[in-house]
N, C-alpha and C positions, 0 to 999 in steps of 0.2 A: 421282243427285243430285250436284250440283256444289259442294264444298268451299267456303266462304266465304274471301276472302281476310282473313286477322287485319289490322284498323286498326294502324296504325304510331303512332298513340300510346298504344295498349295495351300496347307493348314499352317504349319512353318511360318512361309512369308505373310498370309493372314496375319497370326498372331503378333510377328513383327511389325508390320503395322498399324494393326492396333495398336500398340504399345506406342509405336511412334505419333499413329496422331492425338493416342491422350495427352500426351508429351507436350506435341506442338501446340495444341489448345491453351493449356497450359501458359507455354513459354509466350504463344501471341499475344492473349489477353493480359499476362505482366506486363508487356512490352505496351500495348495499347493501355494500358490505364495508367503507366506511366507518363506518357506522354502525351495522354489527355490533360494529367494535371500539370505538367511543364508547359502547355501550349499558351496561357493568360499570359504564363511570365516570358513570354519573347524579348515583347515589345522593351523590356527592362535595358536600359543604355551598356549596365554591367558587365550584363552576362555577354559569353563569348561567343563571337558572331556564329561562329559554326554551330550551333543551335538554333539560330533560324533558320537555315538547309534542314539541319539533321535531324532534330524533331520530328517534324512535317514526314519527310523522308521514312524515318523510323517508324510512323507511326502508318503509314503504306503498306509497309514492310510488313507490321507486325498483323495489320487486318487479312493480307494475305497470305502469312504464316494460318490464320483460325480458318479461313474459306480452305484453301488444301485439305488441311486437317479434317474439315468436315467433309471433303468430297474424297478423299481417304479410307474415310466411314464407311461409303458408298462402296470402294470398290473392294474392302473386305469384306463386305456384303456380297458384292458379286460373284467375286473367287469363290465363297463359300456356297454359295447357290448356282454357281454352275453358270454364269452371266457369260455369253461371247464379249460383253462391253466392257468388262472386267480388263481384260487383256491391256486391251490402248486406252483406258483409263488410268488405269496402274502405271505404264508406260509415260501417259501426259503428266501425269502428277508427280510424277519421278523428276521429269526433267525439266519441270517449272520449278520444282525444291532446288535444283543445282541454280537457277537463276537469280534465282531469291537468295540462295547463300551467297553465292557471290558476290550480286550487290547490296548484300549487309557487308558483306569482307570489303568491300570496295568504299564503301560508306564510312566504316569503323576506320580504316588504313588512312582516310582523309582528315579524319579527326585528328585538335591538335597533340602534340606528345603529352602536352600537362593531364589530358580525360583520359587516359591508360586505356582507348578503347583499341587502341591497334595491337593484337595480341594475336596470337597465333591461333587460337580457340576457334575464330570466324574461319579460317581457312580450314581446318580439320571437319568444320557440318561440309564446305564443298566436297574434300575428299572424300569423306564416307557418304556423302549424296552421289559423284559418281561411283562410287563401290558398289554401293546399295544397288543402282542402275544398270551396272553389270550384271551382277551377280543373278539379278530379278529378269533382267531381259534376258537372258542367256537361259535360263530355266523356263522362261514361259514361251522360247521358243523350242522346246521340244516337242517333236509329233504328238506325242500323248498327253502333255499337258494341253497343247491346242486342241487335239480332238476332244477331252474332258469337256472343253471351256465352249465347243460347238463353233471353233473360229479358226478354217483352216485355210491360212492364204493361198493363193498359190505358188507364190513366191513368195521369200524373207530375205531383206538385206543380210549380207555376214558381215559380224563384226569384227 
């Protein structure tokens, strides 16, 4: 039996996400240490309520930014070794990122105008979360990239 050669933009989208979930690692665990140490000071009369929501909130957010990221790990492992699980991992983990950006963008837009957190910047990870989701689904639905990956439906939704 003759060895498949692995599509070259299997390695590509790898690579890109690797890069993304060093990123996100990253960016969650700012975000959760931040708001490990803001959480004592809630209770303060002061500060502005929309920090007892968004805190707490944020910091949901950001633990589930670091779990993706590691299960990210996984399925750049997958791709690269040839995993059929790779496929709708890659897939899940795509479109739990557009969930997640959103309700950061949805969180952030709630905040009041004085925390400058409503900024266009949150909306632009949705838009390049479903880019990305395109782009990745539409290439790993190709005959050859699914026969590489040993996961060949018999059917696939068109998008």
């Amino acid at each position: 039996m003759q060895q498949m050669k692995r599509p070259s933009g299997i390695v590509t989208i790898s690579i890109l996400w690797l890069i993304g979930s060093i990123l996100s690692v990253d960016v969650g665990l700012v975000v959760v240490s931040l708001d490990l140490k803001a959480l004592p000071h809630l209770s303060d009369l002061n500060m502005n309520e929309w920090f007892r929501f968004g805190v707490p909130a944020e910091l949901i957010l950001g633990a589930f930014i670091v779990a993706l990221a590691v299960i990210q790990f996984f399925t750049v492992y997958g791709l690269l070794a040839r995993k059929a699980w790779s496929y709708k991992m890659g897939l899940t983990v795509l479109t739990l990122s557009i969930i997640i950006w959103s309700a950061y963008s949805a969180l952030c837009a709630f905040a009041p105008s004085s925390l400058g957190l409503a900024t266009p910047q949150y909306l632009l990870g949705v838009g390049l979360s479903i880019a990305w989701l395109a782009i990745v689904w539409s290439y790993l639905r190709k005959a050859n990239v699914q026969q590489y990956l040993r996961d060949i439906p018999v059917s696939l939704p068109t998008i």
